[in-house]
N, C-alpha and C positions, 0 to 999 in steps of 0.2 A: 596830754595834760598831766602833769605832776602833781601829786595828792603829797603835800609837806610835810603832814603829819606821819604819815608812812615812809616815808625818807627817813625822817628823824628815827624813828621805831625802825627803821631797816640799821642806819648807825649805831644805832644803839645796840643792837646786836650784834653786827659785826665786833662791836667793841669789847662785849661780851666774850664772843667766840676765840677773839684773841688771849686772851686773858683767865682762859680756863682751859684745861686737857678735858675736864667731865660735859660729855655732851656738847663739844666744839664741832664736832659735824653738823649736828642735828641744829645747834644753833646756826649757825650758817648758813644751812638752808631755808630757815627760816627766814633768815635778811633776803635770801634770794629770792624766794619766795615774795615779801612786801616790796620787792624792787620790781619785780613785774606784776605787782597789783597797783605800785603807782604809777608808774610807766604805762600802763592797758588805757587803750580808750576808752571804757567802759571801768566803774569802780568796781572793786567789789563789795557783795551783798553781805548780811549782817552775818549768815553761817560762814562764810569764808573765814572771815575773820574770826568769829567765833573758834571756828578749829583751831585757828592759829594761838589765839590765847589758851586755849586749853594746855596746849604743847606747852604753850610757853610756863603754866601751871606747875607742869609736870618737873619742867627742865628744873625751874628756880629751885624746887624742893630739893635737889641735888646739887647743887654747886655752894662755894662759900657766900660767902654774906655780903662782897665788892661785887662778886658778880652778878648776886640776885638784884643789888639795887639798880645793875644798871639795867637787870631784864627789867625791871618794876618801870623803869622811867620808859622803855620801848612797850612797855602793855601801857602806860598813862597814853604814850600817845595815840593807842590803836583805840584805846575808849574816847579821847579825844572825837578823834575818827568820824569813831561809831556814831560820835553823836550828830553826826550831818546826814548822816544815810537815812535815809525816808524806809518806813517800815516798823515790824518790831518795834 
């Protein structure tokens, strides 16, 4: 089952990672990362993701200001997300 909103926040990253040398690995693996959280039969739980925005925190503080907004639009979609998850 594909979870959209983490596709979208997985593009969105990638889009990111293209388009910056600072922390283009680390973002990358991050899209890699929500590509087999959407892809899993199973979702994941609100810490998963949790980590992932943290990182993602970290990243934005360091890049320029095209690239933070496109992280901002792949953390919109992971609170999206978050917000169907039962829990927290």
């Amino acid at each position: 089952m594909t979870r959209t909103k983490l596709t979208a926040a997985r593009d969105s990253l990638r889009t990111a990672a293209d388009s910056t040398e600072t922390n283009a690995d680390r973002l990358a693996d991050l899209a890699a990362q929500l590509d087999r959280l959407a892809e899993a039969d199973r979702g994941p739980d609100h810490g998963r993701l949790a980590r992932i925005q943290t990182a993602l925190d970290e990243v934005q503080q360091a890049v320029d200001d095209e690239t933070a907004a496109t992280i901002e639009d792949a953390r919109r979609e992971i609170r999206d997300y978050r917000a169907t998850v039962d829990g927290v």
